[in-house]
C-alpha positions in Angstrom: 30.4 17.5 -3.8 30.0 13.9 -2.1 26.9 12.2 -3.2 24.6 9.8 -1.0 23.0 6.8 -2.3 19.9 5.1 -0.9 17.9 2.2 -1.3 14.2 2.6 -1.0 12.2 -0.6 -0.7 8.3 -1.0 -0.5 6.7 -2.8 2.4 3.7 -4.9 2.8 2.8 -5.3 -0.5 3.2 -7.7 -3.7 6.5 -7.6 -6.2 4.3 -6.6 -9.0 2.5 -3.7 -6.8 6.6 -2.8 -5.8 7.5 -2.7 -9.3 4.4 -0.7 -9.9 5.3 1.9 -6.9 8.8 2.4 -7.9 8.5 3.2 -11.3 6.0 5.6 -10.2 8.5 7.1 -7.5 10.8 7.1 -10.1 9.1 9.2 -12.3 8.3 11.7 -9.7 11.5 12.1 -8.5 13.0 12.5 -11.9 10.2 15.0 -12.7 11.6 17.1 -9.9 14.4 17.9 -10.2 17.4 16.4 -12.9 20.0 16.6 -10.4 19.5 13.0 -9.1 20.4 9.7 -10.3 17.6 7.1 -9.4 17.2 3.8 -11.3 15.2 0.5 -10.4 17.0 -2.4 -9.6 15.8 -6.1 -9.1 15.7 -7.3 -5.2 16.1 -11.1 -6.9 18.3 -11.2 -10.1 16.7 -14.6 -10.8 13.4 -13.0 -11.3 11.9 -11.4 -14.5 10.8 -8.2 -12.7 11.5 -4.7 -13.4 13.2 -3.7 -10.4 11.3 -3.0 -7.3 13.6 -1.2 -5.2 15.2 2.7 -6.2 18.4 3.1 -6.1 18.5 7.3 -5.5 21.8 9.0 -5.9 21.9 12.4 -4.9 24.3 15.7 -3.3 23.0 17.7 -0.4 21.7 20.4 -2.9 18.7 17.9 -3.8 17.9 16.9 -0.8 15.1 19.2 -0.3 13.4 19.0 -3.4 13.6 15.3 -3.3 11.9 14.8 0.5 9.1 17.2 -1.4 8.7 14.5 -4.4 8.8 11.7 -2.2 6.2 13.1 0.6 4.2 14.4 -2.2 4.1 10.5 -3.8 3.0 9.6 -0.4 0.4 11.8 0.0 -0.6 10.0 -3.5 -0.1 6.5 -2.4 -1.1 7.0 1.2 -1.3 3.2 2.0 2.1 2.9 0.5 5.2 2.3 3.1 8.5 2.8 1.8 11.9 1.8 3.8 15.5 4.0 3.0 18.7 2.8 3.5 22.1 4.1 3.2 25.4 2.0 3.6 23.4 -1.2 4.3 21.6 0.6 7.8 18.0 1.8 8.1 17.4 5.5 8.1 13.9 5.4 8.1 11.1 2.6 7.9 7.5 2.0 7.2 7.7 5.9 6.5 4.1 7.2 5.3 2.5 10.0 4.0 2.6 11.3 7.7 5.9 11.1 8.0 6.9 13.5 4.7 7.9 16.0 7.0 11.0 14.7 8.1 12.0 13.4 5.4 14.6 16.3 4.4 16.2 15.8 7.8 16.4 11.7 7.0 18.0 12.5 3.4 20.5 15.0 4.9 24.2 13.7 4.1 25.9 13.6 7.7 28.9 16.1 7.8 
C-alpha cells in the first residue's frame, strides 16, 4: 500500500509555541492510532529547536482516524492554524478547529 507524506506547519505564532504545538500533535496522533509515522523536524537546521513542523507518514487506511486526532487537537487548540502539504503544494491552509470536518477528504491519497 502507497503511503502519503505531509508536512504540517503552524501559522501565526512563535517557534517556541510551534515546537510546543507539534509535539503536542504528535502525541495525539501517535496516541491514535500506531499505523502512522509522524516525527518533528527543524524548519531551520541552524537552530537549536526541537522541530516545529510534523512530518506525517501515512496509507489510506489511517486517514480517517488521523483527520479525527487532528480535528480533535483543534478543537483543543482552537486558536491554533496549522498548514499541510504534500509534494511541496498546499492542500490545506490556516485550517482551524472549524475546518476538522474536511479534513479526511484533504488527507485522502489521490488515486
Amino acid at each position: 500500500m502507497k503511503q502519503q507524506e505531509y508536512l504540517i506547519t503552524f501559522e501565526g505564532i512563535s517557534v517556541a509555541e510551534a515546537n510546543r504545538y507539534a509535539n503536542e500533535l504528535r502525541n495525539a496522533l501517535l496516541d491514535a492510532t500506531p499505523d502512522i509515522e509522524v516525527r518533528q523536524k527543524r524548519s531551520d537546521d541552524r537552530t537549536q529547536d526541537f522541530g516545529a513542523t510534523l512530518v506525517l507518514i501515512l496509507g489510506a487506511p489511517a486517514v480517517v482516524v488521523v483527520a479525527k486526532a487532528l480535528g480533535d487537537w483543534l478543537k483543543l487548540r482552537n486558536s491554533a492554524k496549522i498548514t499541510i502539504k504534500k509534494d511541496g503544494q498546499v492542500v490545506a491552509e490556516n485550517l482551524t478547529s472549524n475546518d476538522a470536518l474536511k479534513l479526511a477528504e484533504l488527507l485522502h491519497p489521490q488515486q
